[in-house]
MOPAC internal coordinates of N, CA, C and O (Angstrom, degrees):
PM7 1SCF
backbone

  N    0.0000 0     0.00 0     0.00 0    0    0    0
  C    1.4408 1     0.00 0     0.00 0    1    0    0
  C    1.5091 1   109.74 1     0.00 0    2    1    0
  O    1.2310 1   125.19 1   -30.72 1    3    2    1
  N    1.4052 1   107.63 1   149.28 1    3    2    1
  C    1.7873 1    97.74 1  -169.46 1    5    3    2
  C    1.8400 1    82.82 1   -92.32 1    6    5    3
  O    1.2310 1   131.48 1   -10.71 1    7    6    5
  N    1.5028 1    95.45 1   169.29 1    7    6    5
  C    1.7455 1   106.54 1  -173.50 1    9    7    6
  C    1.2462 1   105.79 1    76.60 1   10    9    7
  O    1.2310 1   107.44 1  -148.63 1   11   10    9
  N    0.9561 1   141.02 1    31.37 1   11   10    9
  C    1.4538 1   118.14 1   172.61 1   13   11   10
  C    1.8363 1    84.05 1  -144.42 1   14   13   11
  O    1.2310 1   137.36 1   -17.61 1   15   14   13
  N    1.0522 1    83.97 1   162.39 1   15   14   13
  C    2.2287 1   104.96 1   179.11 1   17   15   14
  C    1.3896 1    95.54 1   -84.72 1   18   17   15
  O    1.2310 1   128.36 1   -23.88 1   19   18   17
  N    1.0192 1   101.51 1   156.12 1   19   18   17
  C    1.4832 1   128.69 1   178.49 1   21   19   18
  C    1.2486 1    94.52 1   -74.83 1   22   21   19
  O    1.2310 1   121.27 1   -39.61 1   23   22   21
  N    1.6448 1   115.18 1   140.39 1   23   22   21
  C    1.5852 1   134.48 1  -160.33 1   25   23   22
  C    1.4749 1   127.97 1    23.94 1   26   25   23
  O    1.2310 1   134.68 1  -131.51 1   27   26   25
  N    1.3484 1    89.20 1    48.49 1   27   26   25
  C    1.7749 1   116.37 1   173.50 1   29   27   26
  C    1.8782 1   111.10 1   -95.60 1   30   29   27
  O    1.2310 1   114.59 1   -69.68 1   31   30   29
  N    0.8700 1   127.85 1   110.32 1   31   30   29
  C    1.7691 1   104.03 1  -171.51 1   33   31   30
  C    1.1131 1   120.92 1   -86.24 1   34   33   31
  O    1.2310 1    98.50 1   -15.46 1   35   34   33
  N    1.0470 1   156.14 1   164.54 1   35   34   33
  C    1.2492 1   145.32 1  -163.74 1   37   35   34
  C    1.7887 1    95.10 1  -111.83 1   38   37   35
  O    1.2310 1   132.21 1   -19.34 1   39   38   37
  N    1.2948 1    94.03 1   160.66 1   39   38   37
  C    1.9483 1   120.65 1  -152.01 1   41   39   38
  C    1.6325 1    74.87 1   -90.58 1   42   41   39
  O    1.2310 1   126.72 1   -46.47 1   43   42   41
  N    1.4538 1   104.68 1   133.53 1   43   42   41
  C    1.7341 1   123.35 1   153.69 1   45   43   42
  C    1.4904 1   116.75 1   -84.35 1   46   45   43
  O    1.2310 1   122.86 1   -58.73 1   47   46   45
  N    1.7462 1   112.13 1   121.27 1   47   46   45
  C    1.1079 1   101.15 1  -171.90 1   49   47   46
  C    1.3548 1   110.52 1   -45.91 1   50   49   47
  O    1.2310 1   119.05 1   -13.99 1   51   50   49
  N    1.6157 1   119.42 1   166.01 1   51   50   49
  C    1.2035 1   123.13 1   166.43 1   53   51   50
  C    1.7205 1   113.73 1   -81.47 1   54   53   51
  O    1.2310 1   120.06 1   -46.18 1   55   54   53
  N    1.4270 1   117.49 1   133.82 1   55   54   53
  C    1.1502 1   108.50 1  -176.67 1   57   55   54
  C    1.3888 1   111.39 1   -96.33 1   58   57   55
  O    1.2310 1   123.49 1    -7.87 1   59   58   57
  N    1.6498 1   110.91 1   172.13 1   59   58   57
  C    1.5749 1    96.22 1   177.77 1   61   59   58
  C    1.4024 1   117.38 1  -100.63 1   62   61   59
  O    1.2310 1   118.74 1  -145.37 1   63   62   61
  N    1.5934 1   120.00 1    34.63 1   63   62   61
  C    1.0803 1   113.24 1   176.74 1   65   63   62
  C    1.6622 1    97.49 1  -100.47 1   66   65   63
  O    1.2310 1   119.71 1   173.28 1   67   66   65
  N    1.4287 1   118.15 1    -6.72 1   67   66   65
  C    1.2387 1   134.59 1  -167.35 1   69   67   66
  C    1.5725 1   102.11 1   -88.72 1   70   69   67
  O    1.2310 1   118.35 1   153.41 1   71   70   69
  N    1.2051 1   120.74 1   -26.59 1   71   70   69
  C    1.6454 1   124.12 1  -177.04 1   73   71   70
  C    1.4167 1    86.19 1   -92.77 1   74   73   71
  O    1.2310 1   116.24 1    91.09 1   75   74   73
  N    1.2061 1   124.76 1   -88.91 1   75   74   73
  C    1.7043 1   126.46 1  -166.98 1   77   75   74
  C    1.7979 1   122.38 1   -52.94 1   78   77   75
  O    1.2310 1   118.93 1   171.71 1   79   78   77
  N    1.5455 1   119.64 1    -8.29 1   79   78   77
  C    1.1113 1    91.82 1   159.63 1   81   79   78
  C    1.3861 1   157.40 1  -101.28 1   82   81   79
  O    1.2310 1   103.46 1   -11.89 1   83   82   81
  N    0.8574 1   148.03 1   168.11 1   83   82   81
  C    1.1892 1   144.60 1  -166.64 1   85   83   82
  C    1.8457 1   122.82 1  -158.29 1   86   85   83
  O    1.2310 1   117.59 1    45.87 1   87   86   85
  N    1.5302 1   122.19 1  -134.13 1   87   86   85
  C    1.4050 1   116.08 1   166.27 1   89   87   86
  C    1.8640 1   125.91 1  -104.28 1   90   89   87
  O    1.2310 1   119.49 1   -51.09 1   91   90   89
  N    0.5832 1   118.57 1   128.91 1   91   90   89
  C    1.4335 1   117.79 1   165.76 1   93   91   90
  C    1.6480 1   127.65 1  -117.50 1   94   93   91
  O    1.2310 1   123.53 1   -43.35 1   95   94   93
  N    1.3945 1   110.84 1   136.65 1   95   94   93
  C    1.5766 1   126.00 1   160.02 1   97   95   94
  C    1.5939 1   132.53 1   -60.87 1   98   97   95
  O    1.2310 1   115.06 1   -77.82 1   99   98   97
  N    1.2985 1   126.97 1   102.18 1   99   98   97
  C    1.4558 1   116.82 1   165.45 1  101   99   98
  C    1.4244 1   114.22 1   -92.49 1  102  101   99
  O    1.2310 1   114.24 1   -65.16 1  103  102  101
  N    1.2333 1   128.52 1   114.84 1  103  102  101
  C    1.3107 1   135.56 1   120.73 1  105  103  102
  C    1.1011 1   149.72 1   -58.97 1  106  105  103
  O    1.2310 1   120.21 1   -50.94 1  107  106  105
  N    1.1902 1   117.20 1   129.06 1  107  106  105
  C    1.7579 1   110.15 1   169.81 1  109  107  106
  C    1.7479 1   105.42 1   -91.24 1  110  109  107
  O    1.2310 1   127.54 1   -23.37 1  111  110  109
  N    1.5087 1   103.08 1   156.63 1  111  110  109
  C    1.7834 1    89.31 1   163.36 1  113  111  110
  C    1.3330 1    95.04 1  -168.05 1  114  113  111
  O    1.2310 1   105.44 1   -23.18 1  115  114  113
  N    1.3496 1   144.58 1   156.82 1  115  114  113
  C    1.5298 1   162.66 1   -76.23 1  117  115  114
  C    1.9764 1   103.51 1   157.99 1  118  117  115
  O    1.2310 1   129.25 1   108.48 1  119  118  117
  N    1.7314 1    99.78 1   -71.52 1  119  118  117
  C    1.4235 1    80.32 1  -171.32 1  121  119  118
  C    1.6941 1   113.05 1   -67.55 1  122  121  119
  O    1.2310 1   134.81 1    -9.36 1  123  122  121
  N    1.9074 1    88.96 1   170.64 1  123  122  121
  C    1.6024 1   109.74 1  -177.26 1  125  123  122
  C    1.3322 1   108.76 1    89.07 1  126  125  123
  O    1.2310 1   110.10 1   134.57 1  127  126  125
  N    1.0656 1   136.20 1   -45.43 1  127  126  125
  C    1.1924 1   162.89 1  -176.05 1  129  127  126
  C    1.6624 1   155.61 1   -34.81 1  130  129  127
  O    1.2310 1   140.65 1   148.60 1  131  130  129
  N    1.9821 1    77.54 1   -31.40 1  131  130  129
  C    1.1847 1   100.84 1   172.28 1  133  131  130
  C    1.4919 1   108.42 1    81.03 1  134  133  131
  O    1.2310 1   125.70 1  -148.86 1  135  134  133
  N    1.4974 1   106.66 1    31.14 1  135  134  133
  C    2.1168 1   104.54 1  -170.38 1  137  135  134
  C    1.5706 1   116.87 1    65.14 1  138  137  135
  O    1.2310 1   124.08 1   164.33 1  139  138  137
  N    1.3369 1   109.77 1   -15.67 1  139  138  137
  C    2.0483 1   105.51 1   170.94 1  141  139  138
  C    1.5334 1   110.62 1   -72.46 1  142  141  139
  O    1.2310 1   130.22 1   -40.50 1  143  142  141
  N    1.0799 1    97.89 1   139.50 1  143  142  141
  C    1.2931 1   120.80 1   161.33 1  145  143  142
  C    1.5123 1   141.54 1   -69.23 1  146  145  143
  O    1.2310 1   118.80 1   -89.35 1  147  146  145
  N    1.2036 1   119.88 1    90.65 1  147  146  145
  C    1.9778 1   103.69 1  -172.46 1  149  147  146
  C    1.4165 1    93.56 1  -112.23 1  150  149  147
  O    1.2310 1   123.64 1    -6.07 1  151  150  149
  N    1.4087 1   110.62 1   173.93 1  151  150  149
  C    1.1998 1   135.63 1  -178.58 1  153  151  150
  C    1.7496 1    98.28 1  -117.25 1  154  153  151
  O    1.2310 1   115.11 1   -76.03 1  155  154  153
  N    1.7599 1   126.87 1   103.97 1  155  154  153
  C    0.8437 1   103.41 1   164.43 1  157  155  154
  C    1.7383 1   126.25 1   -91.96 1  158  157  155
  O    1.2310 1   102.04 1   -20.05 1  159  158  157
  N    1.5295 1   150.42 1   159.95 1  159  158  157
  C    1.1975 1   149.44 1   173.66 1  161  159  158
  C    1.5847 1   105.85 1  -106.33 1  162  161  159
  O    1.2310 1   123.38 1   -62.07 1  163  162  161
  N    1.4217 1   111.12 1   117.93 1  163  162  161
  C    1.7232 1   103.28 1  -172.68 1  165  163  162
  C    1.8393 1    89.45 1  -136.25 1  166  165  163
  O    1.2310 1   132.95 1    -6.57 1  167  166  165
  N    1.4565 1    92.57 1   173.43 1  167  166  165
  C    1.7529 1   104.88 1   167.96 1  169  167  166
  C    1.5427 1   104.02 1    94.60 1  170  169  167
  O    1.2310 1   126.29 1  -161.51 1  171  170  169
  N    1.2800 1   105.50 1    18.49 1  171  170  169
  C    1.8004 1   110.04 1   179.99 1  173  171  170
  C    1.6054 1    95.93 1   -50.59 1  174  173  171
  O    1.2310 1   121.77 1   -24.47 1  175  174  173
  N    1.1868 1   114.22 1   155.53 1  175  174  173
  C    1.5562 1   100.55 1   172.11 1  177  175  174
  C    1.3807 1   104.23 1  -116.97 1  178  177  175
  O    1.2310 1   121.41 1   -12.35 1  179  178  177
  N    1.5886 1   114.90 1   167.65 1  179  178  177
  C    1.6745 1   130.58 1  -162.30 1  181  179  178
  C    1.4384 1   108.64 1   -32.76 1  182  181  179
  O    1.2310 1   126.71 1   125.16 1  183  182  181
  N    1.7574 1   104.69 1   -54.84 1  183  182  181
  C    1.6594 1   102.66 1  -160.96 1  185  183  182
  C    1.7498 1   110.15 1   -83.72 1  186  185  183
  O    1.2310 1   123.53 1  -153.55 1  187  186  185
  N    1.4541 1   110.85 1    26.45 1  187  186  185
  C    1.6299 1   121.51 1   149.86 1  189  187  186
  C    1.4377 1   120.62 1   -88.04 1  190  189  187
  O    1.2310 1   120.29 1   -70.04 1  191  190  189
  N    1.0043 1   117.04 1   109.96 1  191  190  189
  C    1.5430 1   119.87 1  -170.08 1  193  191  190
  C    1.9061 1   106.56 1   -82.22 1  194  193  191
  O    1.2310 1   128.40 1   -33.61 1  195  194  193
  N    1.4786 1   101.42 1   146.39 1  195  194  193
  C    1.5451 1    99.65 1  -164.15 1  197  195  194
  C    1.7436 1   100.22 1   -66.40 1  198  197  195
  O    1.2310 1   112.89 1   174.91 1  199  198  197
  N    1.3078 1   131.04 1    -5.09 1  199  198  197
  C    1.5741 1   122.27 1  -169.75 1  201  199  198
  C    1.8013 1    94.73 1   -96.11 1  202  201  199
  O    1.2310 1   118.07 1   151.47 1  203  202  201
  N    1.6111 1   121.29 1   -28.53 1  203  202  201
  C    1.3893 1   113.34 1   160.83 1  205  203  202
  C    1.5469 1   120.71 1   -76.10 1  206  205  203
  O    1.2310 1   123.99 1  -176.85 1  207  206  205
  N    1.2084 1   109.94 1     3.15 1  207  206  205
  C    1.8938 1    96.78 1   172.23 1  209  207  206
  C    1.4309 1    92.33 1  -118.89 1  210  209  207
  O    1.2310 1   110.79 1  -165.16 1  211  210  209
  N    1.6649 1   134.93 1    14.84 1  211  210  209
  C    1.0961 1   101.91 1   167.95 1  213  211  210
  C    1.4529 1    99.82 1   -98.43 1  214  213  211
  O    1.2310 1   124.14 1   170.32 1  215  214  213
  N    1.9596 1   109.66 1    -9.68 1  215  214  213
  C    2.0676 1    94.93 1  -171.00 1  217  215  214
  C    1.9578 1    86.19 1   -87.05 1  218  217  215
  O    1.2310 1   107.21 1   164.83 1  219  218  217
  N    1.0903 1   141.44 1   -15.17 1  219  218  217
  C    1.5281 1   133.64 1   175.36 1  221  219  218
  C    1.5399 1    82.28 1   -54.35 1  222  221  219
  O    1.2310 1   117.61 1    93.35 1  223  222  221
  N    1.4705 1   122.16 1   -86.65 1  223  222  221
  C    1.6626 1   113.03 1  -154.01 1  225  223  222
  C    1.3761 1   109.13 1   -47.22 1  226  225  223
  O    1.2310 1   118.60 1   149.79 1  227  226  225
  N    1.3775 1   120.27 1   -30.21 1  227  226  225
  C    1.8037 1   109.59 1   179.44 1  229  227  226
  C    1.8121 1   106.53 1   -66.83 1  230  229  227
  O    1.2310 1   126.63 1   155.76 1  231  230  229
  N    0.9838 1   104.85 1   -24.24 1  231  230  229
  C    1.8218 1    99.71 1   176.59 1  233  231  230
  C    1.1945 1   111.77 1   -99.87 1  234  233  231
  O    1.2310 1   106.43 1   162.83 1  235  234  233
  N    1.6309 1   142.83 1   -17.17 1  235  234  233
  C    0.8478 1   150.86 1    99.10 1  237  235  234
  C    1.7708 1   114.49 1    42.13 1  238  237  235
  O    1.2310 1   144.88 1    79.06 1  239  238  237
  N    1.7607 1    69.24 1  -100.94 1  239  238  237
  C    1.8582 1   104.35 1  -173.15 1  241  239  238
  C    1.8233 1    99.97 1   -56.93 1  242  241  239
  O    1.2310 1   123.93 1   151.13 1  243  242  241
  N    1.2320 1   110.06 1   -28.87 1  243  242  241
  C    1.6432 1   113.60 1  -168.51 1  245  243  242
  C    1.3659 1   119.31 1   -82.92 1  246  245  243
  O    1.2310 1   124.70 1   145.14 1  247  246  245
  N    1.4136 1   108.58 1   -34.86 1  247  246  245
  C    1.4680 1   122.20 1   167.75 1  249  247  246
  C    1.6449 1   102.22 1   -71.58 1  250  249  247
  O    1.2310 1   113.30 1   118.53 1  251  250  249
  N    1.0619 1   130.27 1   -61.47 1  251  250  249
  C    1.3097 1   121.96 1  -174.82 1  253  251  250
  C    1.4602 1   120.09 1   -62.50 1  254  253  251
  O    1.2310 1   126.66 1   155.29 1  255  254  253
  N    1.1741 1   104.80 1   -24.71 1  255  254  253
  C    1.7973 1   123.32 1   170.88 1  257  255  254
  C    1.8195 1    92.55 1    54.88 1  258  257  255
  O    1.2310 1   128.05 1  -112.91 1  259  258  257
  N    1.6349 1   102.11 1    67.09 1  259  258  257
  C    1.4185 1   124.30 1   167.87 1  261  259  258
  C    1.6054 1   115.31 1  -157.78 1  262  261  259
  O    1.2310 1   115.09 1   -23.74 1  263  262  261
  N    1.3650 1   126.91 1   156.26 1  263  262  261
  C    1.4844 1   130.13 1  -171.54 1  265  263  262
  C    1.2614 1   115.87 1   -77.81 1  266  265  263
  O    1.2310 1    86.78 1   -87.70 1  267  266  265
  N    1.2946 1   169.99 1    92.30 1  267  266  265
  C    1.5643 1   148.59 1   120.32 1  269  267  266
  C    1.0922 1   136.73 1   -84.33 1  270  269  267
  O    1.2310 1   118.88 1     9.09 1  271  270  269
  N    1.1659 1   119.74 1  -170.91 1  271  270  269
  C    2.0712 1   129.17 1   172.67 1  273  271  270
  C    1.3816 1   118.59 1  -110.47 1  274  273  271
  O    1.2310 1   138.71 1    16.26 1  275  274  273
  N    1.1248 1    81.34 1  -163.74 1  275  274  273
  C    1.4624 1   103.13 1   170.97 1  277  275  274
  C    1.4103 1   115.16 1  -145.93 1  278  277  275
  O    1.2310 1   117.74 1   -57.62 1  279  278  277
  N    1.6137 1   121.90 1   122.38 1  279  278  277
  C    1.3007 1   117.54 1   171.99 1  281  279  278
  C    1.6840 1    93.52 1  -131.35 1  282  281  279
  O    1.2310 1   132.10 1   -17.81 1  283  282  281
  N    1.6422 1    94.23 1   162.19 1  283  282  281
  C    1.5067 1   117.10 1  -175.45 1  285  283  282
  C    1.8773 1   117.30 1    14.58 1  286  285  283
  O    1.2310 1   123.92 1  -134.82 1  287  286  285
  N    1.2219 1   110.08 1    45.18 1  287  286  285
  C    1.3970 1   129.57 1  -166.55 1  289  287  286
  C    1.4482 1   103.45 1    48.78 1  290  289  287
  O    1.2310 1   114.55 1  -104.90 1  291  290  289
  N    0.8593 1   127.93 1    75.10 1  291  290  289
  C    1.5380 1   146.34 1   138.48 1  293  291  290
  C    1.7365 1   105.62 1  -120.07 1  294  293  291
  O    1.2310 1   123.50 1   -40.24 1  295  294  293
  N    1.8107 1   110.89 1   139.76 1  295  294  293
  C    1.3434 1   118.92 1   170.17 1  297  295  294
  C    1.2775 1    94.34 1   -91.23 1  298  297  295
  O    1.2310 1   124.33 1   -34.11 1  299  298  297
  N    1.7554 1   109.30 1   145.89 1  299  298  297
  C    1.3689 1   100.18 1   171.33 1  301  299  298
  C    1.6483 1   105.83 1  -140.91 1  302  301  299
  O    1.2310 1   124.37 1   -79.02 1  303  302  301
  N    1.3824 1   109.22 1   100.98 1  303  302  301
  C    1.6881 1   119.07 1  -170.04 1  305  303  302
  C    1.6411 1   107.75 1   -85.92 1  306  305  303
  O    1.2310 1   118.59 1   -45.68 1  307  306  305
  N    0.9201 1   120.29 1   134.32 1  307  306  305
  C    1.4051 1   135.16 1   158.68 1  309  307  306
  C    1.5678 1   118.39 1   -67.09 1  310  309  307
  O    1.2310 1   134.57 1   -54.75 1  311  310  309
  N    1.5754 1    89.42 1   125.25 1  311  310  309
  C    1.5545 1    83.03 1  -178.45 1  313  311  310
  C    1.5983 1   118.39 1   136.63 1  314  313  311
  O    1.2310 1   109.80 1   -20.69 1  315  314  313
  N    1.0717 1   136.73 1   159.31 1  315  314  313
  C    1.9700 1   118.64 1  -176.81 1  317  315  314
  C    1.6601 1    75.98 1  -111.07 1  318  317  315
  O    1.2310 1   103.02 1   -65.25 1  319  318  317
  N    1.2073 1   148.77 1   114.75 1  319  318  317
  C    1.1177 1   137.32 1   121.41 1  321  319  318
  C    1.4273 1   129.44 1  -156.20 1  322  321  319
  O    1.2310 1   126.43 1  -109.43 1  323  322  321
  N    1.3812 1   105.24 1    70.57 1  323  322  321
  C    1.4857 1   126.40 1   177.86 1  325  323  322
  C    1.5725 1   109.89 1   -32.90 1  326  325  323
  O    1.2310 1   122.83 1   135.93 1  327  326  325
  N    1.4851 1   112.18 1   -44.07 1  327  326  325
  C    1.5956 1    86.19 1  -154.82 1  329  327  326
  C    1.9272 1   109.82 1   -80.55 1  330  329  327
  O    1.2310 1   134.73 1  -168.10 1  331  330  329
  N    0.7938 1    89.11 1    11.90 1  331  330  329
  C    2.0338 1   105.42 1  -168.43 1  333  331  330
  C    2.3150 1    90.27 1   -97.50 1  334  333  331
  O    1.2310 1   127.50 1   137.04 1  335  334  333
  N    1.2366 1   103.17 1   -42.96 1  335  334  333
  C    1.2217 1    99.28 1   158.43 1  337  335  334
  C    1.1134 1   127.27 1   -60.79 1  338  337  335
  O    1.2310 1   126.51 1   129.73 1  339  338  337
  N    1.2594 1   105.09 1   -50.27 1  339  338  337
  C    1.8048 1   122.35 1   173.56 1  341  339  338
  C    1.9844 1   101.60 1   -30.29 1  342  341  339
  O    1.2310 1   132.12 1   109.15 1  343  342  341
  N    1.4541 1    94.19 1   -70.85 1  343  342  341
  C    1.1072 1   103.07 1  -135.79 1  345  343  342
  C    1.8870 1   102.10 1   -78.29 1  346  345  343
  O    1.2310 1   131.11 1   170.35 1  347  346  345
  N    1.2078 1    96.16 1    -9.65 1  347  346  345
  C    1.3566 1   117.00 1  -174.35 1  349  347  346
  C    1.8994 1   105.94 1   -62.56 1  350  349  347
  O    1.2310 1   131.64 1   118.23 1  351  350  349
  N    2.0023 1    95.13 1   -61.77 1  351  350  349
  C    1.4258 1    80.63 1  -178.05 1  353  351  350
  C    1.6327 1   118.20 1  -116.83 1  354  353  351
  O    1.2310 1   124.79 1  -127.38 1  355  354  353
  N    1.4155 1   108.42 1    52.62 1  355  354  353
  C    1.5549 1   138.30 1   158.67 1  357  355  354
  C    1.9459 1    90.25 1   -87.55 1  358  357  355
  O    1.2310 1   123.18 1    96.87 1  359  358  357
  N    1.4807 1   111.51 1   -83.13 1  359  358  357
  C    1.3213 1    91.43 1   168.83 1  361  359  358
  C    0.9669 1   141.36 1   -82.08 1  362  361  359
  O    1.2310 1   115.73 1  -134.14 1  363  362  361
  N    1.4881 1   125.70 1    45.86 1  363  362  361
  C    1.6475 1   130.17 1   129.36 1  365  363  362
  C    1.3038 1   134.05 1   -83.57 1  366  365  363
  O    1.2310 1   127.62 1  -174.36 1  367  366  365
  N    1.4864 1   102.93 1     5.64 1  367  366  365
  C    1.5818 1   127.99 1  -155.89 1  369  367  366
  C    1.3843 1   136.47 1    77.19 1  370  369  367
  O    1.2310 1   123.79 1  -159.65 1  371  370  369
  N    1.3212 1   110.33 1    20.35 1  371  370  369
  C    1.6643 1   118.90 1  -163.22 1  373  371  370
  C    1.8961 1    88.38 1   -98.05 1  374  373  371
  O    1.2310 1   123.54 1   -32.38 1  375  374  373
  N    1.3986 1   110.81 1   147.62 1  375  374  373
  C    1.1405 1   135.93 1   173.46 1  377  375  374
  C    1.9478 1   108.59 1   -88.64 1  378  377  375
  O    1.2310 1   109.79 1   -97.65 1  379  378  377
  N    1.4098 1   136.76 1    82.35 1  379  378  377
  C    1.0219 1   138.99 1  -126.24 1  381  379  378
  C    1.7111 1    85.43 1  -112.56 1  382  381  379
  O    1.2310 1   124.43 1   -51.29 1  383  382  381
  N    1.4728 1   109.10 1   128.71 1  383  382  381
  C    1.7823 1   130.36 1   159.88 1  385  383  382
  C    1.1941 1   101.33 1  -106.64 1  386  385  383
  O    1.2310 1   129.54 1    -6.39 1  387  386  385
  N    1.5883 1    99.22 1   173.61 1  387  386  385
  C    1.2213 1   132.29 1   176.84 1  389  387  386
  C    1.8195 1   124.22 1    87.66 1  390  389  387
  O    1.2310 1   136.15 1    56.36 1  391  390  389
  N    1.4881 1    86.35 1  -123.64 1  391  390  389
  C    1.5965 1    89.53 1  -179.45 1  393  391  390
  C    1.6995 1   110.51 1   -45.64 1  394  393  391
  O    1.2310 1   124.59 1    -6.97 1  395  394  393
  N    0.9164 1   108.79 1   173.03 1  395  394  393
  C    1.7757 1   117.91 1  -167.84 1  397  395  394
  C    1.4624 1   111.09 1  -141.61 1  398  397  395
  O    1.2310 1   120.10 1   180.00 1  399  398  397

């Protein structure tokens, strides 16, 4: 890059998985349900705004290539398959508990 000194590195944008992440909870749960299975993701913390956990559940739902919502900031995916959740928001930057 011109302007910069020789063996200076240049700054990586900051991403926004780098502002918004933090830890999250997986659960599984059954009752109410009708016997289905979802995987809910809870414990978003404050400085996640509810219009960024509703586009997480739209990529979410897309990576897992299954249907859910969102209530009272909990994601709630359809489906038994935690580790596809897992792995989903590990790489979004979330620090992921619970199910195993």
């Amino acid at each position: 890059m011109e302007g910069l000194p020789e063996g200076v590195a240049t700054p990586d944008p900051v991403s926004e998985n780098a502002i918004t992440g933090g830890r999250v909870v997986l659960r599984r749960e059954k009752a109410r349900r009708s016997g289905k299975t979802v995987v809910v993701v809870s414990g978003f913390p404050d400085t996640i705004s509810d219009s960024r956990i509703e586009g997480l559940a739209r990529e979410a739902r897309h990576h897992c290539g299954c249907g859910g919502t969102v209530r009272l900031r909990e994601i709630e995916l359809q489906g038994d398959q935690p580790e596809r959740v897992r792995q989903f928001f590990e790489r979004e930057g979330f620090r992921v508990g619970g199910l195993l």
